[in-house]
Each structure stands twice: as structure tokens, then as C-alpha cells.
N, C-alpha and C positions, 0 to 999 in steps of 0.2 A: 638366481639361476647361473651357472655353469657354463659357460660359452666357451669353447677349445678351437682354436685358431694357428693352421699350420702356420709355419715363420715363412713368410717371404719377401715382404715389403721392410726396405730402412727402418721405419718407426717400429715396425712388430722385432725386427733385432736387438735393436737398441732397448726393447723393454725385455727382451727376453734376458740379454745380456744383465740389463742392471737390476735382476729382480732379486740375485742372490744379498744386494746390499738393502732392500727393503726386509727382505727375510731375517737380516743377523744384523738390523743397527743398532740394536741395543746388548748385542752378544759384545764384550770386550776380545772374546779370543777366536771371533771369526776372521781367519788368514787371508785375504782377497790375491786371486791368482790377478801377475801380471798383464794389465790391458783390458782386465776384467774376462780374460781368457779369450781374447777374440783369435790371440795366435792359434788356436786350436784347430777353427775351421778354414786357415788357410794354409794350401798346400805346400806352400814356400817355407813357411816353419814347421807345419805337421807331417811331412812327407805319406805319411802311413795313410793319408786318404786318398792315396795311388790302390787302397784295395778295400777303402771302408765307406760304408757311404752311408749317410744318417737323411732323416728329415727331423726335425727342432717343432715343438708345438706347447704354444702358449695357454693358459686356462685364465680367464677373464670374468670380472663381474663386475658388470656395469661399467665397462672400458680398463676397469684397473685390474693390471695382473694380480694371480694370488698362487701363481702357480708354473711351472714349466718340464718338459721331459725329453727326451731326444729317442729316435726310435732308429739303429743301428744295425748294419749286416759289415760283415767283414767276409771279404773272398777266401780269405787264409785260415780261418775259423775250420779245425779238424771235424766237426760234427756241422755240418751244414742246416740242420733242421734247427739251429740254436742261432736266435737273434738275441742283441743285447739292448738295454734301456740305459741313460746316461742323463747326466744332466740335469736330474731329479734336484725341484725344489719346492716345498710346497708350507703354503699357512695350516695351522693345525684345524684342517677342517676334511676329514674324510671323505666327503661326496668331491670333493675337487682331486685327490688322491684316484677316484675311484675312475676321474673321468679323464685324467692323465695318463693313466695305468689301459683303459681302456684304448684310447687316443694311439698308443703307442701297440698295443698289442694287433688292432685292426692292421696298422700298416706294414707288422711283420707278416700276420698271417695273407697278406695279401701276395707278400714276394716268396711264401710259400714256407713260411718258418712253421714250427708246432711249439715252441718253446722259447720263452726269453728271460735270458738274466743278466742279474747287475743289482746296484747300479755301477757303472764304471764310468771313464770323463767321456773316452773315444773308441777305446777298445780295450783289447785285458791284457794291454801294451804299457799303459797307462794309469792314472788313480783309477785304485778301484778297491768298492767295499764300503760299506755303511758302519761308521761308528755307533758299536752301541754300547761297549765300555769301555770309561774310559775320559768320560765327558770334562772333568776336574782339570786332566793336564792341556797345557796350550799346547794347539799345533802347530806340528814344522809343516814349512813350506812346500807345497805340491803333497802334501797327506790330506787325505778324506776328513773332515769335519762338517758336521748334522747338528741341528738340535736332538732331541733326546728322545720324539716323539715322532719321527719317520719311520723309523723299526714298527712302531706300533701300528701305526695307518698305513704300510705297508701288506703286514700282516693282515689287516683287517679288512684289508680287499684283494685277497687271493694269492698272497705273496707266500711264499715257503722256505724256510732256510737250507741252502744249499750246502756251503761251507763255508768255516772260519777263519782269518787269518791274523797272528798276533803280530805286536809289535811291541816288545822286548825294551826295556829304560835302563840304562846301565847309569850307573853312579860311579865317579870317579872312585869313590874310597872304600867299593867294596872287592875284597881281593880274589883272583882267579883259584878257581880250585885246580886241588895241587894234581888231579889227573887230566886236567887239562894240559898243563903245562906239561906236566911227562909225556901228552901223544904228541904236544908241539916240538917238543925238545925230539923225540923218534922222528918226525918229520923232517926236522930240518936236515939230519942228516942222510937222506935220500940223495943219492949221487946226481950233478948237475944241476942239484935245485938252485936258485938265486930269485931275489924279485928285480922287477922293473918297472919304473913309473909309467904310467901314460902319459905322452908328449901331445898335449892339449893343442899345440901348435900346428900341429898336422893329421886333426881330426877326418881326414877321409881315407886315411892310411889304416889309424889307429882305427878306426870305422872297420872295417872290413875281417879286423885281427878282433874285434870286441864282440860284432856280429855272431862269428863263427862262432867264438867262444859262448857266447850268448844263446845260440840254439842246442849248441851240446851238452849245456847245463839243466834247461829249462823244458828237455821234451816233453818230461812224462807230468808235466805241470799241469793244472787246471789252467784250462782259455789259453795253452800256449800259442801260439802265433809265433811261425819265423820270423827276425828281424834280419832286413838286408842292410850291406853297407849306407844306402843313403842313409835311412832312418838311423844308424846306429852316427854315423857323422854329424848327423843335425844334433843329437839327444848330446855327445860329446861338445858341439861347438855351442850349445846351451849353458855348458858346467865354465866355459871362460872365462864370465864374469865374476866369478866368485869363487870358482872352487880352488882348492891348494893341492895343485899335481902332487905334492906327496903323499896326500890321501888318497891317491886312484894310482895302485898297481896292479900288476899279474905278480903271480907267484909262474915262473916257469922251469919247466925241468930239460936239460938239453935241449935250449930252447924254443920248447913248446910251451905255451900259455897250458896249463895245467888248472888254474883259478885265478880267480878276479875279486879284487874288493875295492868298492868308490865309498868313501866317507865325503857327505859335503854337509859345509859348515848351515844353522840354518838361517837363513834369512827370515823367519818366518816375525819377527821383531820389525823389519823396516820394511815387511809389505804390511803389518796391522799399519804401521803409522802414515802410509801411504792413505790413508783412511782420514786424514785429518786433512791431507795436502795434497796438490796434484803432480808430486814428483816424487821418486824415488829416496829417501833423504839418507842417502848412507852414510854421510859424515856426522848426523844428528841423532842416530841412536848407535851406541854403543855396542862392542862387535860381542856378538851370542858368544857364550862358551858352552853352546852344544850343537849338537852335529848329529845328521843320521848315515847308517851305514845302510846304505839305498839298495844296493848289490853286491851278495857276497855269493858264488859261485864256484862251484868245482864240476871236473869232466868227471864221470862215473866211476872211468878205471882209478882215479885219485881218490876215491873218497869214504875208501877203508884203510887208506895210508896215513892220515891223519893229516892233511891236507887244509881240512874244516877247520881243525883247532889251529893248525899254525897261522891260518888266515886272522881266526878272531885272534888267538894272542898278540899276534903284530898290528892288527888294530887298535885293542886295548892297548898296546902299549904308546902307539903313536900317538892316539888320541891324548894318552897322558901328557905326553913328552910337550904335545902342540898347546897346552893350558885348556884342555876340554874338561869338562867336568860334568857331563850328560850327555849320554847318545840314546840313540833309538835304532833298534836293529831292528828293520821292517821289510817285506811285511813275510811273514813264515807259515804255510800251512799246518791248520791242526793237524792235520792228519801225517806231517812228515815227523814222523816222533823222534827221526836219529839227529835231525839239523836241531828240534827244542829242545832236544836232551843236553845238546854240547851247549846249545846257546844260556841254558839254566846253568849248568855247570860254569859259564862264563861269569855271568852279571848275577848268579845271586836268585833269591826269592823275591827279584823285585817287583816294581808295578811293570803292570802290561796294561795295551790297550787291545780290545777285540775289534776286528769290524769282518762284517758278515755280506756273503754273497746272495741273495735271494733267485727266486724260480718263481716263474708264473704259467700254468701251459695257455698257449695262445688259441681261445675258443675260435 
């Protein structure tokens, strides 16, 4: 029997937290987020739960987790009848799916929601989307990774696929098509244009300039959500430890930020081995020679000027210049066919991974 137990005593956290390491310890290319994600639920690194507010519930049998789900409302969420589900982890056993899915739906319809989707970490700020092809390649760091069989007992308790979103593998050695390069080369010479790094150092400045730019790119997105300057200062003062300010610039035209592209290297290598140890061991594995390109953005009026492609070709080419030899451009709606069009035209017929949003209506 099925026991579902909201979180709210130390011991029920502490299992809820370490249940994703019973779920994937025999997975080799399961990525474990930093602290096992405890930063998530607190405010001082998450900011964003100044307007999100979840409850966490655990699925138990015979005292031992086999299961976990988070059940989420967001104040800034443009369609207010739309709660989200997060945090999804479960043994491949349907009826425990079924009573998570349950668990989380009672407590949106309660705060008056008719609908929820996901899964996402915290909100659709954040990871979000179920890997369901794609399983072959290791993941980078802070990307959605499942086993293979969530999709399916998802579906099979009342889940429905909402939308897709890819995420694009570029190989160093395959070369840009040549119309790409012609709308970057038009691009560039657009009067005033010039890039400019983000100054890592003074992330509540550059908070405020990445914000903006951030909601002017992303409006007509699915689950967009405004980002204010705190949140955009923490998510910046996040990238310190690791990322290389020459892969995070604006592209600006008379000095307005016009688009934005952050490539960061991935770590996703020295949190697997984090797995064997209880430190961080950067000196002990060997530095990744790939990288994802996390956010690449342009303002509307920029983005029949070729804009898009001069963004990805100074990418491509920096990523070369820095010794990268694999990126991942993520994550891209199916449905935006001008952004997959350039981004295909970039990288080729390569591999892609899919991962999907689901729907459930809340009875």
C-alpha cells in the first residue's frame, strides 16, 4: 500500500531530498544537483519563491520512500487557473505515480487551480521538461534527466503531452552553413552594433540590464514569468564559480542590449563524481570540453535583422577558439520554427534530445 505523506518534519526532507540518489544509483549518467538541491527551497538562493509557493509530498511503503512530487503555484504565472507539478521521482510502479499525481493535483484544486503542468524544478523559470529522447547522451549540469519509463507512467495516469522542447548538440567539426554566415556577416554591419561581456563582478547591475532584457525576449513564451533584478543577480552571481565572462555577452546596438548569449562550460562531469565523494573534486576530473549555450535571446525588433545568426556564429566560433568541442543549444520550442530553422542551419543534422511538457486537468 501507497502511503503519501506531506513534507514537513527534518526526517521526511531529508528522504524526500535523497530519494533521487536511490532512484538512479545504478544510472552511471545521473547528474546530482549541488546539496542535493536543498538550495532550491531557500529564499536566500532561490529568490523567485518571493511569488512561488509549493508543498513537497513524499509516497512511502512501509516507511521507505519509492516516490516524491512537489505541487506549485506561482503569483506571476499569466494564466492563473495553471498550477505546476515539480520534483517528480518515482520507482517504476504505476499505482505510486498514480497516487503522486493525485496528491499534487488535490492540493492545486484546493487553491483553486483547474490545470497543472510540468514537470519543472520550481517554476518554468527554471529545469523544466521530461527527457524522453535522448536517453544515450550524458547530461549537462542543471538539465532535466529521467529514466526512460516516466513518460510512460505519466501518460498512463492521465498525463497529456502539452509541448516539446529540443536541445540541439553541435560538434565541433561540423561546418556552419554558408547562409548562415551571409545573415551574420549583414548583421554585423548594422550601424552601432558591438558586443560586450557581462561583468560577473557586479552582478546586481548587470541583474537588472539582463532582467530587462530577459522579459523582452521571452514574452510570448510558454510559462513565461517576468524576471526582476534580484532573481536575475542571484542566477548571474550563481555562473562565478565557473563560468568564463567571455562566453556571456550582449550583442548591443547604440548601446542598447539588443541580444544576449551565456555559454557555460559543463560541470556536469565533477557533480557525477561528487557521487563517490563528499566534495566537490574540481581538481580531480579533468576540465569538460563541452559547454551549453543556456540563453540565447534577441528583442523582437532585432530579429529579422539577423541578429539570431550573428549571435549563434560568434558562438560557434568562440566555443572553437576556447578548445570546446560539444555544446548543447537548449532548450528551443517545437513550435518556434524560425529560432530551429537557424539553429539546424548552424550545427548540422545533428543529435537532439527532446523533453516534453505534460497536462493534467485537475478533477
Amino acid at each position: 500500500m501507497v502511503e503519501i505523506v506531506k513534507v514537513s518534519k527534518p526526517k521526511e526532507w531529508r528522504l524526500f531530498l535523497d530519494l533521487p540518489q536511490q532512484i538512479y544509483r545504478r544510472d552511471p549518467l545521473w547528474t546530482p544537483l549541488p546539496g542535493k538541491g536543498q538550495q532550491l527551497f531557500q529564499m536566500q538562493t532561490n529568490p523567485i519563491l518571493r511569488h512561488v509557493r509549493y508543498e513537497c509530498f513524499l509516497a512511502l511503503e512501509k516507511g521507505v520512500p519509492v516516490g516524491r512530487i512537489a505541487a506549485i503555484t506561482d503569483d506571476l504565472l499569466p494564466d492563473q487557473r495553471v498550477g505546476l507539478f515539480g520534483c517528480f521521482e518515482a520507482v517504476n510502479r504505476s499505482q505510486v505515480v498514480q497516487e503522486l499525481l493525485r496528491a499534487a493535483a488535490s492540493d492545486l484544486k484546493n487553491k483553486g487551480k483547474k490545470q497543472m503542468q510540468g514537470p519543472v524544478t520550481m517554476n518554468t523559470s527554471q529545469q523544466v521538461g521530461l527527457l524522453v529522447e535522448g536517453f544515450q547522451i550524458p547530461p549537462q549540469a542543471y538539465m532535466p534527466y529521467n529514466p526512460p519509463y516516466y513518460g510512460e507512467l505519466l501518460e498512463a495516469n492521465g498525463c497529456s503531452p502539452l509541448l516539446d522542447l529540443y536541445s540541439y548538440l553541435w560538434d565541433g567539426q561540423i561546418k556552419r552553413a554558408a547562409t548562415l554566415k551571409a545573415v551574420a556577416r549583414r548583421a554585423a554591419r548594422i550601424p552601432g552594433i558591438r558586443w560586450r561581456t557581462i561583468n560577473l563582478n557586479d552582478p546586481w547591475r548587470e541583474g537588472q540590464r539582463f532582467a530587462e532584457l530577459h522579459n523582452k525576449t521571452m514574452t510570448n513564451q510558454w510559462g513565461f514569468v517576468p524576471m526582476n533584478q534580484e532573481e536575475a543577480a542571484a542566477f548571474l552571481s550563481g555562473l562565478r564559480t565557473y563560468a568564463d565572462p567571455e562566453l556571456l555577452f550582449y550583442c548591443e546596438v547604440n548601446g542598447e542590449a539588443v541580444g544576449v548569449c551565456l555559454m557555460m562550460p559543463d560541470t556536469g562531469p565533477q557533480l557525477r563524481a561528487t557521487r563517490r565523494s563528499d566534495f566537490f573534486p574540481l581538481f580531480q576530473v579533468p576540465r569538460s570540453r563541452n559547454l551549453r549555450v543556456g540563453v540565447l535571446g534577441v528583442i523582437p525588433e532585432y530579429r529579422r535583422r539577423g541578429i539570431v545568426a550573428l549571435l549563434i556564429d560568434r558562438a560557434v566560433q568562440l566555443a572553437y577558439k576556447k578548445g570546446y568541442r560539444r555544446a548543447e543549444l537548449s532548450l528551443i520550442m517545437a513550435g518556434n520554427k524560425e529560432m530551429n530553422s537557424i539553429i539546424t542551419s548552424a550545427v548540422g543534422n545533428s543529435e537532439k534530445k527532446v523533453f516534453r511538457i505534460y497536462q493534467k486537468a485537475v478533477d
